[in-house]
PDB file with one MODEL, atoms N, CA, C and O in Angstrom:
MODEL        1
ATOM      1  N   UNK A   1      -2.547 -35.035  44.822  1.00  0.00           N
ATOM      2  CA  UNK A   1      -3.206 -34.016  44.008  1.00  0.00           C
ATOM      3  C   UNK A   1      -3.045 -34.315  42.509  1.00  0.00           C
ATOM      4  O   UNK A   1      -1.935 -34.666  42.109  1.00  0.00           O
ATOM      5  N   UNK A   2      -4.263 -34.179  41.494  1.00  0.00           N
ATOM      6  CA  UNK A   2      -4.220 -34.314  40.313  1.00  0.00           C
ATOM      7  C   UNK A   2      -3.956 -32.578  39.849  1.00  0.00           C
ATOM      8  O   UNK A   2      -4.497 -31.499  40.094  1.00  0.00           O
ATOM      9  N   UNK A   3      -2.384 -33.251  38.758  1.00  0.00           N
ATOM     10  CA  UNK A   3      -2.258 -31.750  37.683  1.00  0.00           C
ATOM     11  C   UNK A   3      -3.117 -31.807  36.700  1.00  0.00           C
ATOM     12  O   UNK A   3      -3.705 -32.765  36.198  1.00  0.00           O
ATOM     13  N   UNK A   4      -3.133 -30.702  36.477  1.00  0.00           N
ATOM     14  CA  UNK A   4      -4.566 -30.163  35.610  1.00  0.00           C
ATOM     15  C   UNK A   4      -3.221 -30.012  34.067  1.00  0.00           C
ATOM     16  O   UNK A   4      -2.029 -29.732  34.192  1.00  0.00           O
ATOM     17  N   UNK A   5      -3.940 -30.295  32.813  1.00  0.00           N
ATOM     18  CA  UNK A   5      -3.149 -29.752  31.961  1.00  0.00           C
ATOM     19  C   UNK A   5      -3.610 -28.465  31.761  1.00  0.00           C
ATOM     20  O   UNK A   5      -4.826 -28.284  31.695  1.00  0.00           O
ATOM     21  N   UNK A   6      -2.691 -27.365  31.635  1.00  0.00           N
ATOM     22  CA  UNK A   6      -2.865 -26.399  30.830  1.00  0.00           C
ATOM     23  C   UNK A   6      -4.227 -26.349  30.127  1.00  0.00           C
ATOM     24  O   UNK A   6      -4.661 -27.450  29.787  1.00  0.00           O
ATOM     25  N   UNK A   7      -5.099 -25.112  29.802  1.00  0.00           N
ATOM     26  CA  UNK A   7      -6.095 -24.909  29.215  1.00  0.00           C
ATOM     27  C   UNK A   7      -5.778 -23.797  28.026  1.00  0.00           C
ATOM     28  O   UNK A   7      -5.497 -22.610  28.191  1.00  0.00           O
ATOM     29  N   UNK A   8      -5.911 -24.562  26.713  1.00  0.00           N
ATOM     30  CA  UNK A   8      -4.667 -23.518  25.484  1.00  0.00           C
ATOM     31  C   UNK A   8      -6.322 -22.299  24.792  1.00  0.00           C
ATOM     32  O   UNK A   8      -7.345 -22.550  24.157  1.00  0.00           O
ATOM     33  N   UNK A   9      -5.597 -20.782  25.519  1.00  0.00           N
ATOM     34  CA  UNK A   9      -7.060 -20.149  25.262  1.00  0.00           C
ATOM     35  C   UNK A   9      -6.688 -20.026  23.933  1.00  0.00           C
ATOM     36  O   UNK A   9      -5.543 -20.073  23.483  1.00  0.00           O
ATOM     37  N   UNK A  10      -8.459 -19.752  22.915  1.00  0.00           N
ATOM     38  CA  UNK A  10      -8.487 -19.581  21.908  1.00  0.00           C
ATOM     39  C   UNK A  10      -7.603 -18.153  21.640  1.00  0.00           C
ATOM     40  O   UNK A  10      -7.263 -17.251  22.405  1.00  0.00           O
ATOM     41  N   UNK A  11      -7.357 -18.420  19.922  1.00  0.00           N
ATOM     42  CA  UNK A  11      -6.037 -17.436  19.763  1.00  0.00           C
ATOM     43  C   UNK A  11      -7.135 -16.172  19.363  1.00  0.00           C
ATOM     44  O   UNK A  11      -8.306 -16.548  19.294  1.00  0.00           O
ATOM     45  N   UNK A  12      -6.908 -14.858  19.119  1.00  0.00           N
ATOM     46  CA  UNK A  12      -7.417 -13.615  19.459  1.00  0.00           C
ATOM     47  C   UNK A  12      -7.542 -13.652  17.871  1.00  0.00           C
ATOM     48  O   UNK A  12      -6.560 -13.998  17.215  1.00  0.00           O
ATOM     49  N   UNK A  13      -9.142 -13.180  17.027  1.00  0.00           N
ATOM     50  CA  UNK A  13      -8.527 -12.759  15.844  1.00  0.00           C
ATOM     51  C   UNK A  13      -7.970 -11.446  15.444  1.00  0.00           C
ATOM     52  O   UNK A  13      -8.159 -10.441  16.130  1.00  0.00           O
ATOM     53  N   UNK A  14      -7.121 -11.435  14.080  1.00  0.00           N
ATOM     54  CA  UNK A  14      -6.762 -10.378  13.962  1.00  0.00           C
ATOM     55  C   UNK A  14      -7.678  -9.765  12.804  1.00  0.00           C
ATOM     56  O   UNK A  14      -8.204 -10.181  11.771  1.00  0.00           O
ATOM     57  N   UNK A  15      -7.578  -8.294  13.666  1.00  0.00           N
ATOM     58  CA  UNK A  15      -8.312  -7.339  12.590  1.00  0.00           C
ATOM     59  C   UNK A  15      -8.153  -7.183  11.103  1.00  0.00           C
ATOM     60  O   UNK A  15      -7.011  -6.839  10.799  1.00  0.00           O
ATOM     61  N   UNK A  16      -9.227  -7.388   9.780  1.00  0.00           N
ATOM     62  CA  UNK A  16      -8.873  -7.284   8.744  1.00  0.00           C
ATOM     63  C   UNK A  16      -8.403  -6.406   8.672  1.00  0.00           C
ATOM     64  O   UNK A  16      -8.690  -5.666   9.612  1.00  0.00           O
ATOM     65  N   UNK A  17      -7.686  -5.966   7.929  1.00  0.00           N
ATOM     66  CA  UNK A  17      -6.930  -4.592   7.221  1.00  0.00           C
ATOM     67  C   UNK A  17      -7.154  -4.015   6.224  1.00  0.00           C
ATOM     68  O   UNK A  17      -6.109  -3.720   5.644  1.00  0.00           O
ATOM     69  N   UNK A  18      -8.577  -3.506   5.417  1.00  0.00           N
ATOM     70  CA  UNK A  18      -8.497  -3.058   4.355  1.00  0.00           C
ATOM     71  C   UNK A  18      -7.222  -1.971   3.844  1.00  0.00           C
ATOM     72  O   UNK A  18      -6.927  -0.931   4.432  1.00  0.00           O
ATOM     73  N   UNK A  19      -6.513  -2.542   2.506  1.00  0.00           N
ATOM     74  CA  UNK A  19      -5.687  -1.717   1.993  1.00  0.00           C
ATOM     75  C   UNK A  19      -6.159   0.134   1.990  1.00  0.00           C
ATOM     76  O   UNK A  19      -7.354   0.359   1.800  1.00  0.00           O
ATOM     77  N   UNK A  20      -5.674   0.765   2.096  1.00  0.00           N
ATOM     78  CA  UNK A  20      -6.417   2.252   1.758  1.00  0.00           C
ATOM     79  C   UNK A  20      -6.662   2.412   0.034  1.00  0.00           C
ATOM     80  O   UNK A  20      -5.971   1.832  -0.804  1.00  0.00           O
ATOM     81  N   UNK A  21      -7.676   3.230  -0.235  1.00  0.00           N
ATOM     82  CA  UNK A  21      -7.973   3.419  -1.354  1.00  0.00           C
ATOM     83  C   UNK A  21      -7.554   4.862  -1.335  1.00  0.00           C
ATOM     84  O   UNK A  21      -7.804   5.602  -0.384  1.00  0.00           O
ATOM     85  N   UNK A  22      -6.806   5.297  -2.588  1.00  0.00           N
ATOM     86  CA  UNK A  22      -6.138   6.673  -2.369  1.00  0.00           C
ATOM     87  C   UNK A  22      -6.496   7.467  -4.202  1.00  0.00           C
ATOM     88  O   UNK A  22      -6.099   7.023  -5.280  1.00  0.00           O
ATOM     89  N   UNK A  23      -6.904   8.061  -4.080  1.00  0.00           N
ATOM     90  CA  UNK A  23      -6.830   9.080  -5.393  1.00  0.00           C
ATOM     91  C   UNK A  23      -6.158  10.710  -4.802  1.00  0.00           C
ATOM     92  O   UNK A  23      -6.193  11.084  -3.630  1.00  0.00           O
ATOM     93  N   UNK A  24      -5.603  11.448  -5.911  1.00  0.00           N
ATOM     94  CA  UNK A  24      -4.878  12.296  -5.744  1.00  0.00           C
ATOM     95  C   UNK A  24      -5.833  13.450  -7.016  1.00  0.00           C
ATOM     96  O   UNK A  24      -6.201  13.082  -8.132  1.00  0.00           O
ATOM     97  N   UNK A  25      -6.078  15.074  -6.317  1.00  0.00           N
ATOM     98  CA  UNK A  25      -6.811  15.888  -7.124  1.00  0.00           C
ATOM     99  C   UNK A  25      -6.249  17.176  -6.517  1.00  0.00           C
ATOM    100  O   UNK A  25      -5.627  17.342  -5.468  1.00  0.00           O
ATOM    101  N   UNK A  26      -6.736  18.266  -7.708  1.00  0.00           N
ATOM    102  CA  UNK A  26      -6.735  19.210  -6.957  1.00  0.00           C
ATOM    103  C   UNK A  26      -8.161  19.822  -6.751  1.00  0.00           C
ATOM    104  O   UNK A  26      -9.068  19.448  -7.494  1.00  0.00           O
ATOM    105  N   UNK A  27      -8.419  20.844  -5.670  1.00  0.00           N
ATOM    106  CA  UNK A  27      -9.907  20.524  -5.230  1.00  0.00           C
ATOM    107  C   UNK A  27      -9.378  22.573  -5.221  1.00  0.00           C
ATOM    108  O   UNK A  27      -8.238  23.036  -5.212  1.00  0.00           O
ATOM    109  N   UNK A  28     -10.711  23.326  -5.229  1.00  0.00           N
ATOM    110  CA  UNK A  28     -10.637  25.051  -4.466  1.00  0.00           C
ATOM    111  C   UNK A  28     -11.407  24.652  -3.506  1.00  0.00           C
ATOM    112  O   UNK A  28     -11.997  23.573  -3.546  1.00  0.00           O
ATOM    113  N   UNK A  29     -11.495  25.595  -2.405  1.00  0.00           N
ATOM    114  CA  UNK A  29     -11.893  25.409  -1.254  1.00  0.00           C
ATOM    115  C   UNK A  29     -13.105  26.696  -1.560  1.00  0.00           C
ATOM    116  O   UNK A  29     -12.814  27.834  -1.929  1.00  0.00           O
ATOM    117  N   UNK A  30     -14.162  26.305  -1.364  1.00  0.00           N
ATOM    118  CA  UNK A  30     -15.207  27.122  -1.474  1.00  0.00           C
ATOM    119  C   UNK A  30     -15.725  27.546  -0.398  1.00  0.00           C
ATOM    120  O   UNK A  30     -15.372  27.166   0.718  1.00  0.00           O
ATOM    121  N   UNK A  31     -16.783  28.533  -0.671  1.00  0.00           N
ATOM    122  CA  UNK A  31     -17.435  29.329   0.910  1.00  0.00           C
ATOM    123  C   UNK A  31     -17.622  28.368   1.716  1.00  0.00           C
ATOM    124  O   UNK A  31     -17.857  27.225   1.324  1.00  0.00           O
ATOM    125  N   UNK A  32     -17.546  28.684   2.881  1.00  0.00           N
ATOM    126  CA  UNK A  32     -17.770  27.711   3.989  1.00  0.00           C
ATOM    127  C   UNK A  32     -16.686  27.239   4.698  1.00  0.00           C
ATOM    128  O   UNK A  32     -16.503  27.224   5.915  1.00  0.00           O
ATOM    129  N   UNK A  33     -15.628  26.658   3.329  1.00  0.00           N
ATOM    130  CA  UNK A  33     -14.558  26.152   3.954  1.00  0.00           C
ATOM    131  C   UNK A  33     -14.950  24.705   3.069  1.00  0.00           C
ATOM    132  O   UNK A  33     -14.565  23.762   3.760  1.00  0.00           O
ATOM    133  N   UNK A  34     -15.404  24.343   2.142  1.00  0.00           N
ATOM    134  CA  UNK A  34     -16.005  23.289   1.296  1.00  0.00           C
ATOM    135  C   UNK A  34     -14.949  23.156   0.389  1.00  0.00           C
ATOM    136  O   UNK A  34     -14.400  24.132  -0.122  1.00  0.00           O
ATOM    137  N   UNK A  35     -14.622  21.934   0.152  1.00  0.00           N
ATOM    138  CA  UNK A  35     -14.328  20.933  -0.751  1.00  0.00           C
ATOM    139  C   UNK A  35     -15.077  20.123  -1.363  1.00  0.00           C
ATOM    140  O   UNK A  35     -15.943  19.548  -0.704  1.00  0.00           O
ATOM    141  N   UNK A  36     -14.956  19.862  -2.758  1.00  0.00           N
ATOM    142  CA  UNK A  36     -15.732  19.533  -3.566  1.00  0.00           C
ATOM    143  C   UNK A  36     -14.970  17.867  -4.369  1.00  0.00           C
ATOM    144  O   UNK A  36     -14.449  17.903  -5.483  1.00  0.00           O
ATOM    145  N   UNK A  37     -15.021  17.164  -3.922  1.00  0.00           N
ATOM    146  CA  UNK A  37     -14.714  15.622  -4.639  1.00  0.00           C
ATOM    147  C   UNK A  37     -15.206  15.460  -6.186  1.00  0.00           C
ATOM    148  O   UNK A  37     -16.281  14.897  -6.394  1.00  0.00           O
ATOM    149  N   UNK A  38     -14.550  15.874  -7.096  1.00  0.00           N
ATOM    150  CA  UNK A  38     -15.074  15.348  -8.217  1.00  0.00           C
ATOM    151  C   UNK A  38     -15.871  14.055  -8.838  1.00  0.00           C
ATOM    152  O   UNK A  38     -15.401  12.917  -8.830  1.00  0.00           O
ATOM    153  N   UNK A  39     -16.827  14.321  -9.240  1.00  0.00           N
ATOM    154  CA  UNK A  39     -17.872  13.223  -9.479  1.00  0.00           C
ATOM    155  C   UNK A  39     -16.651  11.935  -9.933  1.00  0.00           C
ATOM    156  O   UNK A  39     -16.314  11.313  -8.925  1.00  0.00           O
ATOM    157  N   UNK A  40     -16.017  11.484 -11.101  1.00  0.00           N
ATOM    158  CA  UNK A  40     -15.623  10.730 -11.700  1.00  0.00           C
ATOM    159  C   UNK A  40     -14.337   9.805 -10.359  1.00  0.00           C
ATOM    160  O   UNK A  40     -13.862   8.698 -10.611  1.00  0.00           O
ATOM    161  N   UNK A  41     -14.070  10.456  -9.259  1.00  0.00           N
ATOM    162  CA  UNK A  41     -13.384  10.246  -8.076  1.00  0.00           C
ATOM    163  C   UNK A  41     -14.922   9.727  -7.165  1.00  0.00           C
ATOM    164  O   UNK A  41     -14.889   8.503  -7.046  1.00  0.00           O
ATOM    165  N   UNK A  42     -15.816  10.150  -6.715  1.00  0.00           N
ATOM    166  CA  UNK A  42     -16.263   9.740  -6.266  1.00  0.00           C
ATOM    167  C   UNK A  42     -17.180   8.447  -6.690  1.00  0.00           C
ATOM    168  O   UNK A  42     -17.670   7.665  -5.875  1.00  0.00           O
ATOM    169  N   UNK A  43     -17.297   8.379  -7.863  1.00  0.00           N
ATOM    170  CA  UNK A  43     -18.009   6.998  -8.661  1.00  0.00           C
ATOM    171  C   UNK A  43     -16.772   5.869  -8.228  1.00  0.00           C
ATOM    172  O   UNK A  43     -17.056   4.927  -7.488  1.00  0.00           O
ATOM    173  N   UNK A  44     -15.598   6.028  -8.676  1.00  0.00           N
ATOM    174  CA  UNK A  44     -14.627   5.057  -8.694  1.00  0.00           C
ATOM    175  C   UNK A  44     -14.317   4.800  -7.224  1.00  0.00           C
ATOM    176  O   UNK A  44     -13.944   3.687  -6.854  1.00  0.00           O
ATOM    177  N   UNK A  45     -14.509   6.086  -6.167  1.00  0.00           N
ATOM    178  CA  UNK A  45     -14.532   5.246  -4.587  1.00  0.00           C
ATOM    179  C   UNK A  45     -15.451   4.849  -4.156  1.00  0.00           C
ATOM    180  O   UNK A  45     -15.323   4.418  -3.010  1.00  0.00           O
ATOM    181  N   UNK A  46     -16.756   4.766  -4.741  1.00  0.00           N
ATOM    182  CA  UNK A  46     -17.904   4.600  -3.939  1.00  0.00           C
ATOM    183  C   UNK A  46     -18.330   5.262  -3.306  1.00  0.00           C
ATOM    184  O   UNK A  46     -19.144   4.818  -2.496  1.00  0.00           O
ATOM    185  N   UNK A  47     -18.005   6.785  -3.317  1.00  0.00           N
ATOM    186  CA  UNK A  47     -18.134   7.693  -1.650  1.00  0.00           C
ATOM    187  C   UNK A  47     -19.523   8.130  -1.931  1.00  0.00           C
ATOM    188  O   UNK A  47     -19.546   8.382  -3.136  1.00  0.00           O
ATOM    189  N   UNK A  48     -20.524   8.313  -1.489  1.00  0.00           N
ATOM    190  CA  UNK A  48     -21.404   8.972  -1.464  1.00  0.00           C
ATOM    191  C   UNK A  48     -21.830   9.781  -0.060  1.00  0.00           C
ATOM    192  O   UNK A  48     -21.181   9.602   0.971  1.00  0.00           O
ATOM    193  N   UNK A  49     -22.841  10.579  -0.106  1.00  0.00           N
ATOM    194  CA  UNK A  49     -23.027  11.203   0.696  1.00  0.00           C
ATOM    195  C   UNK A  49     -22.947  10.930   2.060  1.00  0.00           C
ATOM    196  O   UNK A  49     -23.524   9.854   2.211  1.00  0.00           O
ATOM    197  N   UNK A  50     -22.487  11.384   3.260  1.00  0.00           N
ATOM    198  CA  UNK A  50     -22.103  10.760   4.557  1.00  0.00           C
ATOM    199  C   UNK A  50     -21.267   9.815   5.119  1.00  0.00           C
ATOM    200  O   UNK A  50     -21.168   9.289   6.227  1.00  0.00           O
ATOM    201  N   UNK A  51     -20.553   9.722   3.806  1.00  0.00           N
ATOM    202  CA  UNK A  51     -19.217   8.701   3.641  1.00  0.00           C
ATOM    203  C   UNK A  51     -18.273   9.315   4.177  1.00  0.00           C
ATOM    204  O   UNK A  51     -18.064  10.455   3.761  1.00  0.00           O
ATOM    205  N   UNK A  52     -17.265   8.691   5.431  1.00  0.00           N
ATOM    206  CA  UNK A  52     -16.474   9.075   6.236  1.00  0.00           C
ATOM    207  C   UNK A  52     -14.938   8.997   5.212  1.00  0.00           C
ATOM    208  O   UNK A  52     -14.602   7.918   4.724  1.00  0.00           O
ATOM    209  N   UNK A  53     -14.154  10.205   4.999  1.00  0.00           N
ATOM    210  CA  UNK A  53     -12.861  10.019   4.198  1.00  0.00           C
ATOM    211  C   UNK A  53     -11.832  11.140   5.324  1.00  0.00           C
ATOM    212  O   UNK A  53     -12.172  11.951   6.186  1.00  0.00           O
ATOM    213  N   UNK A  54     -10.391  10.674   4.774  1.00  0.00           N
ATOM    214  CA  UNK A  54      -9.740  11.023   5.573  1.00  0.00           C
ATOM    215  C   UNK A  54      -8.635  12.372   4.318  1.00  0.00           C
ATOM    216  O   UNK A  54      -8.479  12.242   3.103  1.00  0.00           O
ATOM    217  N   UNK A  55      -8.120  13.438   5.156  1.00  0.00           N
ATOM    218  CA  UNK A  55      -8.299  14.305   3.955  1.00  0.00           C
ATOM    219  C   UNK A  55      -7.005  14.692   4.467  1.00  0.00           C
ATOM    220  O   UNK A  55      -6.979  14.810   5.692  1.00  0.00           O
ATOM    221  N   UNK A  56      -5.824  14.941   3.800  1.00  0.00           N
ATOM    222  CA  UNK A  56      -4.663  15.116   3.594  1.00  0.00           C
ATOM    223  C   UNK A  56      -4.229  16.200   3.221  1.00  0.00           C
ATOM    224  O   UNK A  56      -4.153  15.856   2.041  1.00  0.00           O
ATOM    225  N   UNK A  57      -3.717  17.680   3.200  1.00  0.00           N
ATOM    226  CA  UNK A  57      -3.408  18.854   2.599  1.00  0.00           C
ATOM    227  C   UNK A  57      -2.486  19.177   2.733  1.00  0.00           C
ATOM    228  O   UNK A  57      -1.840  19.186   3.781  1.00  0.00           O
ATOM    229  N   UNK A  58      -2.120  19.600   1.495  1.00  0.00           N
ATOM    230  CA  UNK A  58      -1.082  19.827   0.735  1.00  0.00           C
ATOM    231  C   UNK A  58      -0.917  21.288   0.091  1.00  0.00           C
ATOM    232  O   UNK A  58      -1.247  21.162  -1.088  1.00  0.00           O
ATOM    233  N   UNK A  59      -0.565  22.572   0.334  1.00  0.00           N
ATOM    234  CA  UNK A  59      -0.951  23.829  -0.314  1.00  0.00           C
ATOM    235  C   UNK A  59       0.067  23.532  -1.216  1.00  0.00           C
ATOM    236  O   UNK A  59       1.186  23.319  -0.747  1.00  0.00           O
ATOM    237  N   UNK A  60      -0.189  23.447  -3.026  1.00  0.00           N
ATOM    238  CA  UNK A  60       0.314  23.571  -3.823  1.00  0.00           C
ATOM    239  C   UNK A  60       0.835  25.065  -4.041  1.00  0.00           C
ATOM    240  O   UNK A  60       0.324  25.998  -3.421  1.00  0.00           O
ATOM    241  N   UNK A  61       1.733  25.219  -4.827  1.00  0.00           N
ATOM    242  CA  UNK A  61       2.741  26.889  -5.069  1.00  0.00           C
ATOM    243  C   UNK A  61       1.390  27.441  -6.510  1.00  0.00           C
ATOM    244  O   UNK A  61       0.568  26.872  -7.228  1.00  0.00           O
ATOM    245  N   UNK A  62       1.810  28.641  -6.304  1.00  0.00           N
ATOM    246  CA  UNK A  62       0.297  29.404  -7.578  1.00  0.00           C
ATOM    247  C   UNK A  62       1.128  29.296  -8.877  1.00  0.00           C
ATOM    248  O   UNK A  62       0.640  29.646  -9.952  1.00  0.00           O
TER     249      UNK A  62
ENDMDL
END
């Protein structure tokens, strides 16, 4: 019987990782239940409308 060598599978890639992009504000929560991203925050992330962000809360003291 002929041994077969080993067959070396291709290696798996790994997922890029974009760093997170993070700005810090304070926002009021308006009717609805709305938050409002300040324009000069949203120019500098790129976010525009239907842009998926991930939202963090924090109740600051009055």
């Amino acid at each position: 019987p002929v041994e077969e060598e080993p067959v070396e599978e291709p290696a798996e890639e790994e997922p890029i990782e974009e760093e997170p992009v993070e700005e810090e504000f304070l926002a009021n929560i308006h009717q609805g239940g709305r938050l409002t991203v300040p324009l000069p925050y949203r120019q500098s992330l790129g976010l525009e409308q239907g842009t998926r962000v991930r939202v963090k809360i924090r109740k600051d003291k009055p």
